[in-house]
N, C-alpha and C positions, 0 to 999 in steps of 0.2 A: 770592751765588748766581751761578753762571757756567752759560749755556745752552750745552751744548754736540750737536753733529750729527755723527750717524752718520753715515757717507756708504759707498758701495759701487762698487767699478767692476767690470766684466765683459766679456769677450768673447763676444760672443752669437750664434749660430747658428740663422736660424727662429725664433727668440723674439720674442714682441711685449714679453711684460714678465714682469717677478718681483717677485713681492712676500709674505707672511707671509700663513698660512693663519689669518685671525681675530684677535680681540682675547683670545686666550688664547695666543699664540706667545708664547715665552717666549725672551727676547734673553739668552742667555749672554752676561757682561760680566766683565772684574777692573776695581777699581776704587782710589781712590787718596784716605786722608783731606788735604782740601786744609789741617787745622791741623799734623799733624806730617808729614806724608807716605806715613804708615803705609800699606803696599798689602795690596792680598787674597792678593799673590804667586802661586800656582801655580794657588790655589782658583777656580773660575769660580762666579759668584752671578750669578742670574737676576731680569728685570724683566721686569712684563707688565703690557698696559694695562688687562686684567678684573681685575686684581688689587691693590685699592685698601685702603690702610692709616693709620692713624692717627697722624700725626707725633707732632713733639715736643709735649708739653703744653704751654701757653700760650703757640704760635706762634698767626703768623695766614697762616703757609703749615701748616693741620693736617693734607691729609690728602697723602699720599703713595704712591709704588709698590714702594720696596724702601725699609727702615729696617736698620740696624747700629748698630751700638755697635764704635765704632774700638779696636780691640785695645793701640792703641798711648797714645794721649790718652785713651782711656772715652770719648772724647763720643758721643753720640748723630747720625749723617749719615745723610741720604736721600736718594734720585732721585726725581724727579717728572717723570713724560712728558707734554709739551707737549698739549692737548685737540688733536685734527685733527691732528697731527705724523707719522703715519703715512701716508707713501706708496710708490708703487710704484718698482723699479727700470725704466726706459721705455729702449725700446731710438732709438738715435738715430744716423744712418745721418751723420750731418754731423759726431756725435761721438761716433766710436765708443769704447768702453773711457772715456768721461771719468766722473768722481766724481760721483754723484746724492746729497743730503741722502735717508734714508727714516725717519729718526726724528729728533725731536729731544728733546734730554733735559736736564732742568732739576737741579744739582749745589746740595745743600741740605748744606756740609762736606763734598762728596765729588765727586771726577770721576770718569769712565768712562776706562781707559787703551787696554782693548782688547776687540774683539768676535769671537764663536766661530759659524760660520756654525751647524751642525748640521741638523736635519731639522724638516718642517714650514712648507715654503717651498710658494709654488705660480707653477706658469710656464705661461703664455698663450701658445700657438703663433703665429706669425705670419701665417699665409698661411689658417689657419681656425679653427673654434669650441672646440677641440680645450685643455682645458686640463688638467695633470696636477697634482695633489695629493698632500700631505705627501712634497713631492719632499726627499730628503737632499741636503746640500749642505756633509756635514762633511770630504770628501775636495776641498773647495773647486772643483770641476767633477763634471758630470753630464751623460749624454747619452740619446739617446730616442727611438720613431722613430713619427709624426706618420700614424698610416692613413688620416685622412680627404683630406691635404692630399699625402701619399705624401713627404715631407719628412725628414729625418735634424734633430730639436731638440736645442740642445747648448750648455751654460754652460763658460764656459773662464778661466780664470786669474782667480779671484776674489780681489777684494781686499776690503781693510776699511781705513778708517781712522776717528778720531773730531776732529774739530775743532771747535776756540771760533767761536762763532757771536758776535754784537753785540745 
């Protein structure tokens, strides 16, 4: 089993934080079988933490969040998201643009190769109470303009990566 962390950097304008609307956001992922190498290639398959499933029979990791059957080997691989693994993207004046873990994801035959931002984010303005909802984030930036605080909010050069955690 290899733990592996989503991580995300951004350039942030007026944003205090970003982070997934609920534990029904669903993380577009491809994914990779760690026994033959087989990948999901183009296909995107989705993981969510309200969505909880029934592994392999006679593991004693049973239950899971996303199960397949590797196209390539047949075996049966799952993700399982870490319990409390869910955090926000926090904006950080000391280090801007650096990489924040917001999930981490547990590889049961299978890793995560790559992440699809899409919609269904939510970002907390900076400067007031002011937060917006199922913001889209598939054209990887977004901007917005803040009335209470009279502010211009704005996401910029999003990235992704996913890395082996210890």
């Amino acid at each position: 089993m290899v733990k592996l962390g989503l991580q995300i950097s951004a350039r942030l304008e007026n944003v205090e934080k970003l982070e997934v609307c609920g534990e029904d956001f669903r993380y577009f992922v491809k994914t990779l079988c760690s026994n033959c190498g087989e990948g999901s290639g183009d296909r995107w398959q989705y993981v969510a933490v309200n969505e909880v499933m029934e592994g392999r029979s006679g593991s004693r990791n049973a239950e899971c969040h996303m199960k397949v059957k590797c196209k390539g080997c047949q075996r049966e691989v799952s993700l399982f998201i870490l319990e409390d693994s869910t955090k926000p993207y926090i904006h950080d004046e000391d280090k801007p643009e650096a990489f924040q873990t917001i999930l981490i994801i547990e590889g049961r035959g299978m890793e995560v190769t790559d992440f699809d931002f899409r919609g269904g984010w939510s970002v907390k303005a900076l400067n007031s109470t002011t937060i917006f909802e199922n913001v889209d984030l598939t054209d990887k930036e977004w901007a917005d303009y803040d009335e209470k605080s009279g502010d211009s909010v704005a996401i910029y050069d999003l990235k992704s990566k996913i890395v082996k955690l210890k």
